[in-house]
N, C-alpha and C positions, 0 to 999 in steps of 0.2 A: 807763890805762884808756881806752878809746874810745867817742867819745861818739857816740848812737843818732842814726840818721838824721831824727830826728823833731827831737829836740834842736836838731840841725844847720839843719835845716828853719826851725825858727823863729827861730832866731839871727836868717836872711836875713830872714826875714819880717818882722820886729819891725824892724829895720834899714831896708829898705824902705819901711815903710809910717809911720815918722817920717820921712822925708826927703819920701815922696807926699804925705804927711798935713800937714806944714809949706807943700809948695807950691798945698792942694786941688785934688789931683789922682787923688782914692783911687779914685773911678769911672772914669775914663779909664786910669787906668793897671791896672787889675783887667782891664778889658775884654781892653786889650792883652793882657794875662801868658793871659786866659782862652783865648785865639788861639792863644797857643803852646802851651799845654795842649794842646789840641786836637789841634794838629799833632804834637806826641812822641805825646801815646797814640793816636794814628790809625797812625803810622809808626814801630811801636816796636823797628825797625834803622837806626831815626836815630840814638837813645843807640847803639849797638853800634858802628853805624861811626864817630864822633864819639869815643868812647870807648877804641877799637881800637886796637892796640897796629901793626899790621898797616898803616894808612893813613898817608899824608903829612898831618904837620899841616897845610898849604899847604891840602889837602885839606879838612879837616873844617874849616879856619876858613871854607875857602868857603860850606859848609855850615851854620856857624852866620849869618854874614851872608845868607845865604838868609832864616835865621828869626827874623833881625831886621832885613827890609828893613823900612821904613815904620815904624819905632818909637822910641820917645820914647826922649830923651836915656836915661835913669831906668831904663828896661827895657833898653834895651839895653846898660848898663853893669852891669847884674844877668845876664844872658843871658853876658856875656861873661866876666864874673866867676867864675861858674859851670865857666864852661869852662876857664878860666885855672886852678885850682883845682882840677881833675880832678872834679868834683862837678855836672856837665852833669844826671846821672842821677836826680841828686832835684830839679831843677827841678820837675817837677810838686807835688810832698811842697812843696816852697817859696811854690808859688803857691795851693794850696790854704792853709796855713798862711797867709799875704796873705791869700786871702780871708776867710779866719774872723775874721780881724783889721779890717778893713772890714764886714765885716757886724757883728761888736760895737758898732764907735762907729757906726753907722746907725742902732743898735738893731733891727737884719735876726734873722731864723732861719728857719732850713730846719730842719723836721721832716721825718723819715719815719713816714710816717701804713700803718698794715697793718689795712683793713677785712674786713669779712667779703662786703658787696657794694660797687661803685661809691659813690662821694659826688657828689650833685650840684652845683651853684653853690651852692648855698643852703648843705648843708648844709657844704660843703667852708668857706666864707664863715664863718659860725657856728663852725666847728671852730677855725679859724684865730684868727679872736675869741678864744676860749677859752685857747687855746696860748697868746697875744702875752699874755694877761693872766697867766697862771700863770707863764711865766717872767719877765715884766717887761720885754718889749719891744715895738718899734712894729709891726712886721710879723713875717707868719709864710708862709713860702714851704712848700708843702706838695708835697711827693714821696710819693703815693700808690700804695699795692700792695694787691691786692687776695688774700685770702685765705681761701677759704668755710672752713673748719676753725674759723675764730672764733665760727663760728656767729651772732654777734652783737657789737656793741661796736667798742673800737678801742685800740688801739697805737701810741704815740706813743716816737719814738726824736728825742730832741731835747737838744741842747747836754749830752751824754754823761749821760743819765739817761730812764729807760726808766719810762712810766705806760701800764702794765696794765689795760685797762677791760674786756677782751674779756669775751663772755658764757662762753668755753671756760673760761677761768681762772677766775671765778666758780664754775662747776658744778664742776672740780677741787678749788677749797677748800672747796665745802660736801661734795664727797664726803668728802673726807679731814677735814675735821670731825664727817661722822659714825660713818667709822671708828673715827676715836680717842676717841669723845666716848661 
């Protein structure tokens, strides 16, 4: 049976981030992995040709030491691992999976927040409050969309669990409570 790239993903991740996590180095080396994130999804015939059946390894190894000039022992032995492995391609699925795992022991979260108008400092500030207390952590990094359909309220997409406050979904259940009622 073959195991899901997600799976696969966090094997690395989990792996990495005891070896970064033993030497505290979880921010510095998150930073780094975030660099190369960047650079795959910005140039996404980097995986292709790296990957390509078609190119000289000679080739794509230049290419990976491209995108790991200037990097720590650590990353660069995950970058190259990767490659060696034929599994270059979920590098990002790996460094995400890294970070989720560094923001846990931080006690970090990113929410995504879907208002119905802008939040300002205050109330984005307040919001964020609210979040870190309900799920029980220290900070809360907020990725905000805005959405006039909600009419009102807010939607919160956090650490895979979704709180419903919106004014749309309100008015939906008192209709459909007086349908059936």
């Amino acid at each position: 049976m073959a195991v899901d790239v997600a799976t696969i993903a966090k094997r690395y991740a989990v792996a990495l981030f005891e070896l970064s996590h033993d030497q505290n180095s979880d921010t510095e080396t998150l930073a780094e992995l975030a660099e190369i994130r960047k650079v795959i999804l910005e140039n996404p015939d980097l995986v292709k040709a790296i990957e390509s059946a078609g190119m000289a390894d000679s080739t794509k190894k230049e290419l990976v030491e491209v995108i790991i000039k200037d990097a720590s022992q650590l990353v660069t032995n995950l970058v190259k691992m990767t490659y060696d492995y034929r599994r270059f391609a979920i590098l990002p699925a790996i460094i995400n999976a890294y970070e989720s795992l560094v923001d846990d022991a931080e006690g970090r979260l990113v929410a995504d927040v879907t208002t119905a108008v802008a939040l300002d400092d205050d109330q984005a500030s307040r919001l964020s409050a609210s979040i870190a207390q309900r799920f029980g952590v220290k900070t809360v990094a907020i990725k905000q969309t805005v959405d006039e359909s909600l009419i009102g309220g807010v939607i919160v997409h956090a650490d895979n669990q979704i709180v419903d406050g919106s004014l749309a979904t309100k008015l939906s259940a008192i209709r459909s409570s007086i349908i059936s009622g």
